[in-house]
C-alpha positions in Angstrom: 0.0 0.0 0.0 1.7 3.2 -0.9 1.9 6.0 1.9 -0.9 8.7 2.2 0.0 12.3 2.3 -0.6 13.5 5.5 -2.9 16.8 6.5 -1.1 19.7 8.0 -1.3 19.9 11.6 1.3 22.1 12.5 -0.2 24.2 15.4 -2.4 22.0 16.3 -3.4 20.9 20.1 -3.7 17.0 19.4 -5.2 15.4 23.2 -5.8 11.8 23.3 -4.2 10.2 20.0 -3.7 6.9 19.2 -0.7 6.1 16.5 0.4 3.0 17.9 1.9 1.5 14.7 1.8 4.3 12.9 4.8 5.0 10.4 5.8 8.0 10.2 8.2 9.4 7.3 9.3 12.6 6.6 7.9 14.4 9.3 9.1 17.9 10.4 8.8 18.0 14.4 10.3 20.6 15.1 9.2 22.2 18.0 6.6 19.8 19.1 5.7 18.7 22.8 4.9 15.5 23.7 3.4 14.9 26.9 1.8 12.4 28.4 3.6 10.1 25.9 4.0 6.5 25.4 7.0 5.4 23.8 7.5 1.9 24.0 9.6 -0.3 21.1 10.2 2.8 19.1 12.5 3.5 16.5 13.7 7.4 15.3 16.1 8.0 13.3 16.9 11.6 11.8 18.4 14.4 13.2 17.8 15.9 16.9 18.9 19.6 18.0 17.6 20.0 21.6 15.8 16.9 22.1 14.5 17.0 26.0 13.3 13.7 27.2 12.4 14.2 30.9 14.2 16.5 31.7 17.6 15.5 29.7 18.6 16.7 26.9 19.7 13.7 25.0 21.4 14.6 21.3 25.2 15.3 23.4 24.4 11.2 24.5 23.3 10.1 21.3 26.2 11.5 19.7 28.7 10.0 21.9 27.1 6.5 22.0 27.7 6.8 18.0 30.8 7.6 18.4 31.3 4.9 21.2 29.6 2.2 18.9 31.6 3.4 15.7 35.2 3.5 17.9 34.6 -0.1 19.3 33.8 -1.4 15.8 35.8 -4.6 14.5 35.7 -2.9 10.9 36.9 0.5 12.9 40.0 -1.2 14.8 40.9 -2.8 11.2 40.8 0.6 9.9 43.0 2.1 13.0 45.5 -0.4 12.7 46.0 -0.7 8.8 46.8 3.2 9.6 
């Protein structure tokens, strides 16, 4: 089934919405709030600039778990070694 173009919500006060399942693509969030939110099994990926969850702001440990994941690589310590 080929993905439906989705209405424009920005600005909008959304209470009591169920997108369990739901994929999303392409979405601009940008300055959203989420509260109240469920967020179990998720996957995002894409590119966060002041992402808060609770409290924490979480892109400074996403980045350095990246980096962590990418340094501790087996294809990454061939690399560092060949030079």
């Amino acid at each position: 089934m080929p993905p439906e173009p989705g209405p424009d919500l920005s600005g909008k006060d959304l209470v009591d919405l169920d997108l369990s399942g739901t994929r999303l693509r392409d979405v601009n969030l940008a300055g959203a709030n989420l509260s109240g939110a469920w967020l179990y099994n998720a996957r995002i990926t894409g590119e966060f600039l002041g992402l808060t969850m609770n409290g924490v702001e979480v892109a400074p440990l996403i980045a350095a778990e990246l980096k962590r994941i990418i340094r501790c690589s087996p294809r990454s310590r061939r690399l560092t070694r060949a030079g």
